[in-house]
C-alpha positions in Angstrom: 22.3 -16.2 -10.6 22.9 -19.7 -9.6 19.8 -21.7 -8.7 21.5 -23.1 -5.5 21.7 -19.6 -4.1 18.0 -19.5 -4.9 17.5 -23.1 -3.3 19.9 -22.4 -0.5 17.4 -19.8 0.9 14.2 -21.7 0.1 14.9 -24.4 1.8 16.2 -22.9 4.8 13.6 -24.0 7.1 12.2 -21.0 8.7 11.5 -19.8 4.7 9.8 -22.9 4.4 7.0 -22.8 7.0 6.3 -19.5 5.2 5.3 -20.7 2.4 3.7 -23.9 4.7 1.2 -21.1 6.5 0.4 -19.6 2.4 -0.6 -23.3 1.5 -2.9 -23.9 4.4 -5.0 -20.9 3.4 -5.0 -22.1 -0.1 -6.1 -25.4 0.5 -8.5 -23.9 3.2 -6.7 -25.8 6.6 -7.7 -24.4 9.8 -4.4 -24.0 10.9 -4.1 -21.1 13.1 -1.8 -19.4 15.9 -3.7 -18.3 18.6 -3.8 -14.2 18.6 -1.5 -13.7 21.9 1.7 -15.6 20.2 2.2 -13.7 17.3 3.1 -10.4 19.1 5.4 -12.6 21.5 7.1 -13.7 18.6 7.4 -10.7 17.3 8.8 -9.5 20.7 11.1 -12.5 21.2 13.1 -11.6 17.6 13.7 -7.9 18.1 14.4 -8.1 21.9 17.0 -10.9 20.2 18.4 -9.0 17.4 18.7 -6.0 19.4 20.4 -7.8 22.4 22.9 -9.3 20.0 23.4 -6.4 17.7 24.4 -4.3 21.0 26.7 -7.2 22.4 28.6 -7.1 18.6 28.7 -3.1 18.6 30.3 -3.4 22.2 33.2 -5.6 20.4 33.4 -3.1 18.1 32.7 0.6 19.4 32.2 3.3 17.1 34.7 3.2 14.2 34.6 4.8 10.7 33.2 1.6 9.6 30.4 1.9 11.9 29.7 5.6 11.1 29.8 4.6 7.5 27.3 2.0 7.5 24.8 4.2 9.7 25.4 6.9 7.7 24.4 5.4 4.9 21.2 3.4 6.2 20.3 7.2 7.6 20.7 8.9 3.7 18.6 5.5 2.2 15.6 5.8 4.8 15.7 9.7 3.7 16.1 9.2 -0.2 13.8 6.3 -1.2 10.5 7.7 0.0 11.0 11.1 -1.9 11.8 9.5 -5.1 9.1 6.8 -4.6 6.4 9.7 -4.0 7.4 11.1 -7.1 7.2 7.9 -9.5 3.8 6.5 -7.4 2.3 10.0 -8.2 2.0 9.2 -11.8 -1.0 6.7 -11.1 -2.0 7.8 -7.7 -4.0 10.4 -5.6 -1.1 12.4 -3.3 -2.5 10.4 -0.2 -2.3 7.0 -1.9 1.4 8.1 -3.2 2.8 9.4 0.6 1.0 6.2 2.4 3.3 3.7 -0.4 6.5 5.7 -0.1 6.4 5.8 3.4 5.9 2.0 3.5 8.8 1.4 0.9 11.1 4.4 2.8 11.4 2.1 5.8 12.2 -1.4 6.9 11.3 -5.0 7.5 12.9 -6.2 10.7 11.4 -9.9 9.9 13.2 -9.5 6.1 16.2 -8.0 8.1 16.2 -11.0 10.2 16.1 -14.0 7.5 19.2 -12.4 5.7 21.0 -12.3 8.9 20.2 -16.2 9.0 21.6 -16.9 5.3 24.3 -14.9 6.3 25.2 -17.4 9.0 24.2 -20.5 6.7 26.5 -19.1 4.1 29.7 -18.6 6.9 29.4 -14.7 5.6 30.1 -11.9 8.3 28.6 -9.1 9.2 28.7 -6.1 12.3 26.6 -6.0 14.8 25.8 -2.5 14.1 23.9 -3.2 11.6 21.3 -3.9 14.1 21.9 -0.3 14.6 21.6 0.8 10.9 17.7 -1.0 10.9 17.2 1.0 13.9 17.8 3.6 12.4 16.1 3.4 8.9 12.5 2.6 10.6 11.4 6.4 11.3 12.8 9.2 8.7 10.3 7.7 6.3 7.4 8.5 8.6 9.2 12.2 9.4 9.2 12.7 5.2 5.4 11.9 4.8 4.8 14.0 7.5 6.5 17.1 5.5 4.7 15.7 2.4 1.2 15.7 3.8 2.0 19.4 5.4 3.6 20.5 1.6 1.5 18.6 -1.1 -2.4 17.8 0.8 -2.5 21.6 1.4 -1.7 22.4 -2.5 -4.0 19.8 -3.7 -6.6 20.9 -1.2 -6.2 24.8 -2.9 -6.0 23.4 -6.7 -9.3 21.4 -6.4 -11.3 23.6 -3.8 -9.3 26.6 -4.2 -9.3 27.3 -0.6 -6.3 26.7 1.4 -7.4 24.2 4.7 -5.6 24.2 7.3 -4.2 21.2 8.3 -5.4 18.9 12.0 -2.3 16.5 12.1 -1.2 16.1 15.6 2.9 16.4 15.3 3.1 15.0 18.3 1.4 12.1 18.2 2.9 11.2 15.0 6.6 12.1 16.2 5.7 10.1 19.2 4.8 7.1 16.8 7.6 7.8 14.7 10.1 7.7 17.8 8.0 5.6 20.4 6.6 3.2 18.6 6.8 -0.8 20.2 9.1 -2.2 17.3 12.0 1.0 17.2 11.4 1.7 21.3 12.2 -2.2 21.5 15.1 -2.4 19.7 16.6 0.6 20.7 16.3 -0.5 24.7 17.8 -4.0 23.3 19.9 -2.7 21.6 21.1 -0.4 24.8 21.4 -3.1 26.8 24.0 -5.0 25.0 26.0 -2.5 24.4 25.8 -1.7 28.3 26.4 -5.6 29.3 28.7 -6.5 26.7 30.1 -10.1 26.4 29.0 -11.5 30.1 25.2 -10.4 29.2 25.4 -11.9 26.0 26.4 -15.3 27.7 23.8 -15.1 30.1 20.9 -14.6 27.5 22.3 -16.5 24.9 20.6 -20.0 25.7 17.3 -17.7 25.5 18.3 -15.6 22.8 20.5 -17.5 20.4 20.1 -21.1 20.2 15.8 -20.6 20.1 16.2 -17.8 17.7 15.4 -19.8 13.9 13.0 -22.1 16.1 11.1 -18.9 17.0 11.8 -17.4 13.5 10.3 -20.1 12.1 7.0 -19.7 14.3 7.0 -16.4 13.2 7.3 -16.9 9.6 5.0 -19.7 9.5 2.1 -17.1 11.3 3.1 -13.9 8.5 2.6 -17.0 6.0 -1.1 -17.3 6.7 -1.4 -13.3 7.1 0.0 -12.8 3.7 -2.2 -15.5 2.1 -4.9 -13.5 3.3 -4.2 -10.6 1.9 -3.3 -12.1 -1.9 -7.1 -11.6 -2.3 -7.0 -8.0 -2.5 -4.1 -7.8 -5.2 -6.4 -8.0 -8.0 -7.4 -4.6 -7.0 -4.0 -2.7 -7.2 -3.6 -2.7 -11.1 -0.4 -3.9 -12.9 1.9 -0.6 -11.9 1.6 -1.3 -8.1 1.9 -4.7 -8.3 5.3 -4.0 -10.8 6.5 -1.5 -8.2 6.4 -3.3 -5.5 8.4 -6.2 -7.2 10.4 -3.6 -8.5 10.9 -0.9 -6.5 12.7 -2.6 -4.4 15.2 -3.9 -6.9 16.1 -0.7 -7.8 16.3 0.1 -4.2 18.8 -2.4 -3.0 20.7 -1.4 -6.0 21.6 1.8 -4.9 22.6 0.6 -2.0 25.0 -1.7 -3.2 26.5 1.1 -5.7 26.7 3.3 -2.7 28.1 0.4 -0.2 30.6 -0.4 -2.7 32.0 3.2 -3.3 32.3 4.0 0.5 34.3 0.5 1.0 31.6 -1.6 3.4 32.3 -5.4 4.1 30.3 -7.8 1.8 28.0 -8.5 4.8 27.4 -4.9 5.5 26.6 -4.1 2.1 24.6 -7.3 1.8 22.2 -5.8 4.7 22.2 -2.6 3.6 20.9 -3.5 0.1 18.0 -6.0 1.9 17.2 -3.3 4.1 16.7 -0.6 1.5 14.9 -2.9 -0.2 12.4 -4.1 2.1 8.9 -2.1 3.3 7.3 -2.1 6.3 4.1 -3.8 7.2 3.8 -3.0 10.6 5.7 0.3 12.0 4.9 2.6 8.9 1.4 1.2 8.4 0.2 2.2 11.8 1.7 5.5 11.5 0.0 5.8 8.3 -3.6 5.2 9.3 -2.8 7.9 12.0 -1.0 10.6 9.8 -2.5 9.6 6.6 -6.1 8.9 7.6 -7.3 9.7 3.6 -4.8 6.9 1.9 -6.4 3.6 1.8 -4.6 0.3 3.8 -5.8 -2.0 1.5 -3.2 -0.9 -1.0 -0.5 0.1 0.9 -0.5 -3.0 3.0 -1.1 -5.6 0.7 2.1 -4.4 -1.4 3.9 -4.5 1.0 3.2 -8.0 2.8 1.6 -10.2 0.3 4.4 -8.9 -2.6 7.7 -7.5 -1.5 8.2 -9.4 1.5 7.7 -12.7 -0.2 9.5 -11.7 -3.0 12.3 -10.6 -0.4 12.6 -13.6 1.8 12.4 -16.2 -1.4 14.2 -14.8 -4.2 15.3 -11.3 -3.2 17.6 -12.5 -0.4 19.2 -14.8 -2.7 19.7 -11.9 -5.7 21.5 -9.2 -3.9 23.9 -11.5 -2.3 24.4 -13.0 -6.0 25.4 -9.2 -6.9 27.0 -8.2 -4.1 29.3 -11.2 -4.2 30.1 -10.5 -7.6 30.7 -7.1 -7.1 33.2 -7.6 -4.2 34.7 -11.0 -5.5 
């Protein structure tokens, strides 16, 4: 893989006040961002994404392009957390083992979101309803834990006890989470609305919307910096497997992605996001859900996977290594 790839994304400068909030907890700054901006951020980039991911499926209505890249973001949010519950149940408990897939079955929006930005820097296109496809791959993994914790708690409960508990999780609280939570309701109503206003409400927002975004993405990044640094501390804890899974895992993820976006014919942007998106986890949607669903697993391995490994590894050199195979691949 060329290095300039590598150096291409690192020095784009949203990844760079990344790493900027990971060195001021190293050296011990005080820098901070005061607890109300971090959720407007957050807010700002999907109510941005989703508003121009709508606007670009307007352009493009529903063709078998489209269904094929939802389609396959749909069968990848449905595959990897069955497979990953599998391999992660070598070394852990069947709690432990849902909590990880589930967090490794969905998505980053914030990882989704930087590759859409080297996309741009490198003059690559992409659809709009992609925006769409990360919709869409944010919930099945919550639905499959839920079928795991019904299927495989209640034999585990009967092997060790030998007496087969019943199970308290409230479906619908966690369908409702799964469905209704901020991040997917958000996007989906963005989403909605520019499909509904099409090119005039794109215009309108698009002083709001598109020339702030990578000042706002940079805000953003720089706060998930310092959360991350925070959370380096508890690696020590995991053990070499999780720390090599969650490096990994989502390797091997984003490969079958590309195998898959290559045999169904999807543009080298498409298949570009649909490999980052398969191989990104979530550390917001999927963790909240977890501590609801999966009250036994413990956060403090699921989480820190998932933020203080993969998604740095994603944003820094993982961005840069799929597009070095998918341009291959499609060259």
């Amino acid at each position: 893989m060329s290095i300039d790839l590598i150096m291409q994304n690192i020095l784009n400068p949203p990844i760079l006040f990344f790493f900027l909030g990971m060195l001021a907890v190293f050296l011990k700054s005080d820098l901070s961002i005061p607890q109300p901006l971090p959720k407007f951020f957050s807010l700002y980039l999907l109510i941005a994404i989703g508003l121009h991911g709508g606007y670009e499926l307007s352009k493009s209505g529903l063709t078998l392009d489209v269904m094929k890249a939802l389609l396959l973001a749909v069968f990848m949010a449905i595959l990897v957390p069955i497979y990953s519950f599998f391999i992660l149940k070598i070394k852990l408990d069947v709690h432990n083992a849902i909590a990880v897939a589930a967090t490794y079955g969905s998505i980053s929006a914030v990882t989704f979101i930087t590759g859409i930005t080297y996309l741009q820097s490198l003059g690559v296109e992409y659809g709009g309803y992609m925006v769409a496809a990360m919709t869409l791959m944010e919930s099945p993994a919550i639905i499959i834990a839920l079928v795991f914790v019904a299927i495989f708690s209640k034999k585990e409960s009967v092997a060790n006890n030998g007496k087969n508990e019943s199970s308290h999780t409230s479906w619908k609280e966690i369908l409702r989470e799964a469905f209704l939570n901020p991040s997917v309701f958000l996007l989906m109503g963005a989403l909605l609305i520019g499909i509904l206003t099409g090119d005039k409400g794109w215009t309108s927002m698009e002083p709001l919307f598109g020339a702030l975004f990578k000042g706002m993405l940079a805000f953003f990044l720089l706060d998930m910096g310092l959360v991350a640094a925070k959370r380096i501390y508890e690696l020590k804890k995991l053990g070499s497997f999780l720390i090599f899974f969650a490096i990994l895992m989502p390797i091997f993820n984003a490969s079958i992605a590309m195998a898959l976006a290559y045999f169904f014919g999807l543009s080298k942007g498409d298949a570009f996001l649909l490999a980052l998106l398969s191989g990104s986890a979530s550390y917001i949607a999927v963790p909240a859900a977890m501590r609801l669903s999966v009250p036994e697993a413990n956060p403090s391995i699921y989480l820190p996977l998932s933020l203080a490994i993969t998604f740095p590894f994603n944003i820094s050199l993982g961005i840069p290594l799929y597009y070095f195979a998918i341009n291959n691949l499609w060259s």
